[in-house]
C-alpha positions as CSV (number, residue, x, y, z in Angstrom):
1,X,-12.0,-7.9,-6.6
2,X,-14.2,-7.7,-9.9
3,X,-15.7,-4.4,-12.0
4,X,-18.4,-4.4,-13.7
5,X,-17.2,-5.0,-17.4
6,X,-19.4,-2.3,-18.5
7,X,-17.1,0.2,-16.3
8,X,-13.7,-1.1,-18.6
9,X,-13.8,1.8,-20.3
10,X,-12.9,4.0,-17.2
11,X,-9.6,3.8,-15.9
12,X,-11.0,2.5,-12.5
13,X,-7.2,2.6,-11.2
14,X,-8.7,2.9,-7.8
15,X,-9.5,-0.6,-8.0
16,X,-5.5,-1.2,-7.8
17,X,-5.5,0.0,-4.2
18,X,-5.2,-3.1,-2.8
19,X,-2.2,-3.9,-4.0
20,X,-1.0,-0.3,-3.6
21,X,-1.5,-1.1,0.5
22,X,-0.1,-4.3,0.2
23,X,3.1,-2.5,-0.9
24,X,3.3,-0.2,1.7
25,X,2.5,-3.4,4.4
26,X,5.5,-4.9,2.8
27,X,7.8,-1.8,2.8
28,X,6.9,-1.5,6.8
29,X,7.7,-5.0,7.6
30,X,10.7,-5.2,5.2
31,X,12.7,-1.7,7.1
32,X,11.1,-2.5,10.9
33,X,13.4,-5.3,10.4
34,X,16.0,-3.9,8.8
35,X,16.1,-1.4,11.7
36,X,16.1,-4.0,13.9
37,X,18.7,-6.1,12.6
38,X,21.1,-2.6,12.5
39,X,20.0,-1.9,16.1
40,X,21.3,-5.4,17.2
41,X,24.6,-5.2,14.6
42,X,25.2,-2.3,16.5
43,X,24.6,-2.9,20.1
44,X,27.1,-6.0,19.5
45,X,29.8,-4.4,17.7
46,X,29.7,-2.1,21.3
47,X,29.8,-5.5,22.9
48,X,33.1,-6.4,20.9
49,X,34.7,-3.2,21.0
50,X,34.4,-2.6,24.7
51,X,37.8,-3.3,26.9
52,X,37.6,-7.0,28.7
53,X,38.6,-5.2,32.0
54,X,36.8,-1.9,32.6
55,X,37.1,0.3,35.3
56,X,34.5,2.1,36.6
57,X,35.0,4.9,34.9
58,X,35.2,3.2,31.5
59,X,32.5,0.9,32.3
60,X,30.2,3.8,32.9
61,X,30.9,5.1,29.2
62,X,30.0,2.1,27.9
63,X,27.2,2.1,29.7
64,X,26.3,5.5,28.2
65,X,27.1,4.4,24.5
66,X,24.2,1.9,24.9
67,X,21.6,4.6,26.4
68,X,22.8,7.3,23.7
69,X,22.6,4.2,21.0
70,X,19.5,2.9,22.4
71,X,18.0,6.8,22.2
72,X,19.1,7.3,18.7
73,X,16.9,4.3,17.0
74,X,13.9,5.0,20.0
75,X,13.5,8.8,20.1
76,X,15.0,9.6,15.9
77,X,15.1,6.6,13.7
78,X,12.0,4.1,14.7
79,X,9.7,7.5,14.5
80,X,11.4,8.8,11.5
81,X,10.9,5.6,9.9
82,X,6.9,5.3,11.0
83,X,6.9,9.0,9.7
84,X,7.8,7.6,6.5
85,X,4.8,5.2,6.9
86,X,2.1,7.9,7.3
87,X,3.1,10.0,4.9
88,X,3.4,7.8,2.0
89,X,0.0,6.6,3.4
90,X,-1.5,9.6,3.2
91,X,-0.3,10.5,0.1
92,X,-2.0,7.2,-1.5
93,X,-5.4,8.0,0.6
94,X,-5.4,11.9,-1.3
95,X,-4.3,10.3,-5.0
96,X,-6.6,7.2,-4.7
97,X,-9.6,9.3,-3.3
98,X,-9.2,11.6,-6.1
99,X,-9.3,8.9,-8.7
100,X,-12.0,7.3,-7.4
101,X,-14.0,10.4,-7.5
102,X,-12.7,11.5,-11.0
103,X,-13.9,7.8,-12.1
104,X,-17.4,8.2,-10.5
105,X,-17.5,11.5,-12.4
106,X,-16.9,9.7,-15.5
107,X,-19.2,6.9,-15.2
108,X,-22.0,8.7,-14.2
109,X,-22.0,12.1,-16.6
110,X,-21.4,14.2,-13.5
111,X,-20.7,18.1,-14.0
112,X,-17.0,19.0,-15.0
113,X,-16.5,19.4,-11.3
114,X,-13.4,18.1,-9.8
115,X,-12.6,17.1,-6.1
116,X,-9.6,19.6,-5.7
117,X,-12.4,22.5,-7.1
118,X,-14.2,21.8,-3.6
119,X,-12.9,23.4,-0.4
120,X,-11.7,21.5,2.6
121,X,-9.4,19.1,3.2
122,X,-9.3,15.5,1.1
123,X,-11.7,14.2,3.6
124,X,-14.2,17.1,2.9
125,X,-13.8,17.6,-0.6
126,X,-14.0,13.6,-1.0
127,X,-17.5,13.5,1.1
128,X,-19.0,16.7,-0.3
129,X,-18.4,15.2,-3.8
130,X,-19.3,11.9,-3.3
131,X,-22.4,12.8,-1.0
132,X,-23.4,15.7,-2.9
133,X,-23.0,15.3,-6.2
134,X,-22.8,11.7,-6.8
135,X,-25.1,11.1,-4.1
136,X,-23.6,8.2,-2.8
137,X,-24.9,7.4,0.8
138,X,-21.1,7.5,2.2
139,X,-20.7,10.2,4.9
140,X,-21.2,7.3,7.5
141,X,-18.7,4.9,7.0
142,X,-16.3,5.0,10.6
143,X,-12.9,5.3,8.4
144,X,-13.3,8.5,7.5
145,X,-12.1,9.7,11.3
146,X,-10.0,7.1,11.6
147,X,-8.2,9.1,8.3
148,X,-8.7,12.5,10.2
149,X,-6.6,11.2,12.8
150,X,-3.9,10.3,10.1
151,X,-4.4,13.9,8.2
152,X,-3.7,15.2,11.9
153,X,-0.9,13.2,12.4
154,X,0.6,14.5,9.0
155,X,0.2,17.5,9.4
156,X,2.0,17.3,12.8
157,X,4.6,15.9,11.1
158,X,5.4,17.5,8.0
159,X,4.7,21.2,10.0
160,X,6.7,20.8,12.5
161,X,8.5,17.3,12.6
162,X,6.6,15.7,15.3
163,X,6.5,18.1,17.8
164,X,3.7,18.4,19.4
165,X,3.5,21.2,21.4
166,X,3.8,23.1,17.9
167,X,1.0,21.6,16.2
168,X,-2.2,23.0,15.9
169,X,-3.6,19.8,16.6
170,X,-1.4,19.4,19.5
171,X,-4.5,18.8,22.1
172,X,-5.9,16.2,19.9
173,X,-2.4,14.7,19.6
174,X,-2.2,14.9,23.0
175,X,-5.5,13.3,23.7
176,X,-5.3,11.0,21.5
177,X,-2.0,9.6,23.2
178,X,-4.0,9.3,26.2
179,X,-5.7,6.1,24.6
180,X,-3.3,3.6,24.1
181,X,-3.7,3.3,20.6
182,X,-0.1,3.2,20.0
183,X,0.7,6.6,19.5
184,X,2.6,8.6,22.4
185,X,4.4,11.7,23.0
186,X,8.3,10.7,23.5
187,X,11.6,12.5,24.8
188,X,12.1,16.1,26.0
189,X,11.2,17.7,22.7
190,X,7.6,15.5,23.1
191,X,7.3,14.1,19.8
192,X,4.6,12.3,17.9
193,X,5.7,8.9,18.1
194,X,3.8,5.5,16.9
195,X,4.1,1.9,17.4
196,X,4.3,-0.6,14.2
197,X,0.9,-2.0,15.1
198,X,-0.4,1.4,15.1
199,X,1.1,2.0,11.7
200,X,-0.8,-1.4,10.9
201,X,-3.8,-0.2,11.5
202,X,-4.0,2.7,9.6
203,X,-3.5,0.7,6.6
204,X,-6.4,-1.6,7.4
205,X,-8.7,1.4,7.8
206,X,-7.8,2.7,4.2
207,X,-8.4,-0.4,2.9
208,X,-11.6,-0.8,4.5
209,X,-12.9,2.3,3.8
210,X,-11.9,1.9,-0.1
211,X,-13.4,-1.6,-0.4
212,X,-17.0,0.3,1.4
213,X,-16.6,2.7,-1.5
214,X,-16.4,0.3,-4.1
215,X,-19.4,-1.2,-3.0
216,X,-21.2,2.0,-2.7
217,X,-20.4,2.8,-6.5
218,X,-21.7,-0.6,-7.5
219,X,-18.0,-1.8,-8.4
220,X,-17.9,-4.6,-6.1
């Protein structure tokens, strides 16, 4: 992707964001398989550990060392893990959006007003900046709700750990799980959980919508 050379004297590090997403791709595929390869270490070490001539009785805990096993990586570490995911996401979406916004500011001779001076979430104070006072034609682009679905999702998990039915969000959670999007609501304590392709596609949408933005700011 190339800037203007008349912007060089800006720091413009939103124009590293690509990279920054290929990271985080990188760090999901790299510890998906990880977990995987622990899951199957595991599940064989019970294999090699279990007595060659079970009773019933024995046989029966074995079989429930697989299902409590099995539970641990499906219902704990597979969504801790995706949780990871999100929030690191997230946090690159907030810090990204605010640099892109403080660049604009700078390029342009905007007033001395900064993103976090707004009200709102990220999402607002990002739109009423950029739509407002940069007057950049913006407030359209389909990513932005695909993000609001993340900021839900985040704030599901870092309130209350994925539980759903303690979210304020929890009937958009809920409705949302209802799509088959790859996000459900899993186990007893119905927690948020996600699928790797969902994960996937959240990174694709910030992307997307930072590459729209550099076009609308002429840096593209």
């Amino acid at each position: 992707m190339s800037t203007n050379p008349l912007n060089m004297d800006l720091s413009l590090r939103s124009v590293f964001i690509p990279s920054t997403i290929e990271a985080l791709r990188k760090y999901l595929d790299v510890t998906e398989a990880q977990m995987e390869e622990c899951f199957h270490l595991e599940c064989c070490t019970l294999e090699t550990e279990a007595p060659t001539d079970m009773d019933e009785e024995t046989y029966d805990e074995h079989l429930r060392e697989h299902r409590e096993l099995r539970d641990l990586y499906d219902l704990d570490l597979r969504p801790s893990l995706r949780y990871s995911l999100l929030m690191l996401l997230h946090i690159v979406f907030e810090t990204h959006l605010r640099i892109f916004c403080n660049d604009i500011k700078s390029q342009r001779g905007l007033p001395n007003i900064a993103m976090k001076d707004l009200r709102g979430s990220a999402i607002d104070q990002g739109l009423i900046f950029l739509t407002k006072l940069a007057n950049l034609k913006v407030q359209d682009f389909p990513e932005w709700e695909h993000l609001r679905t993340l900021q839900k999702m985040r704030n599901c998990i870092v309130h209350c750990f994925g539980h759903v039915d303690d979210s304020t969000d929890g009937r958009f959670l809920r409705e949302l799980a209802s799509r088959g999007v790859g996000v459900s609501i899993e186990g007893p304590e119905g927690r948020l959980s996600v699928t790797k392709q969902f994960c996937e596609q959240q990174l694709a949408h910030l992307l997307s919508l930072f590459e729209r933005l550099f076009t609308a700011a002429g840096w593209s």
